[in-house]
C-alpha positions, 0 to 999 in steps of 0.5 A, spaced: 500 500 500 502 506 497 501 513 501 502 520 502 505 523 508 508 531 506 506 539 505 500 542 502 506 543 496 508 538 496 501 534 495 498 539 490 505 537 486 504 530 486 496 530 486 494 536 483 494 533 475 490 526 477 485 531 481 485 535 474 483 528 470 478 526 475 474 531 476 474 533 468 466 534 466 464 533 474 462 540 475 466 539 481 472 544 483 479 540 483 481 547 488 475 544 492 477 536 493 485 538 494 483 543 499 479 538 503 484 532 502 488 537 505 484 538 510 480 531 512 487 527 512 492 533 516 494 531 522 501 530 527 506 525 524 514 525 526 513 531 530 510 535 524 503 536 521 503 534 515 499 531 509 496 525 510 499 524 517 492 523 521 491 515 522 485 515 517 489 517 511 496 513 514 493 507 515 487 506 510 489 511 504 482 515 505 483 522 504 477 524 505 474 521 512 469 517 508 465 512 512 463 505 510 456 505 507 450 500 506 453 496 500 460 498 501 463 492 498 471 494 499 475 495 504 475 497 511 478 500 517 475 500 524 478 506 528 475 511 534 472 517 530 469 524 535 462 526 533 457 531 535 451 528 537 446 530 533 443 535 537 450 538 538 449 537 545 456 533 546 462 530 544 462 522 543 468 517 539 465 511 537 468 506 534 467 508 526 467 504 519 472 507 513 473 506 506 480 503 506 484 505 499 490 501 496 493 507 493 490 515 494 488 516 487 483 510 489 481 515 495 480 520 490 476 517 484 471 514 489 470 521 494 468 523 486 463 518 486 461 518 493 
């Protein structure tokens, strides 16, 4: 399994032109899926916040924190996850099901089908 641990440079570098390609004809802003990759997989590694440095994107390549659904039929990865109930009255960390990816171009190509 490949993965991506670096800057916000560095993966706009790397991923920038396969996000391009993908979303070609979607309607969708490549800016808008870089910016939330960005954001979904941050996290502290080695001492630095990085890109693909939280758990999810490490350990599963999901970019984007996407939870298994009913009918997911692929991968999956079991981690503790914080949610706000949905009255937003308070902080819970259930266990979570995620989608698990091989590489991050497959975390990109099904967050546009997702």
């Amino acid at each position: 399994m490949s993965t991506f641990i670096g800057t916000r440079k560095q993966f706009v570098e790397k991923y920038e032109p396969f996000i391009n390609s993908v979303v070609k004809g979607s309607g969708l802003f490549p800016g808008t899926m870089i910016a939330q990759a960005i954001i979904e997989s941050s996290g502290s590694y080695n001492g630095q916040w990085s890109v693909g440095g939280s758990g999810l994107s490490r350990k599963a390549n999901n970019f984007f924190g996407i939870k298994c659904s009913p009918g997911w039929k692929g991968k999956t990865y079991n981690a503790d996850t914080g949610e706000y109930s949905t009255s937003g009255a308070y902080y819970i960390q259930p266990k979570a099901c995620f989608r698990k990816y091989d590489t991050v171009e497959d975390s990109i190509r099904d967050h546009l089908n997702f």
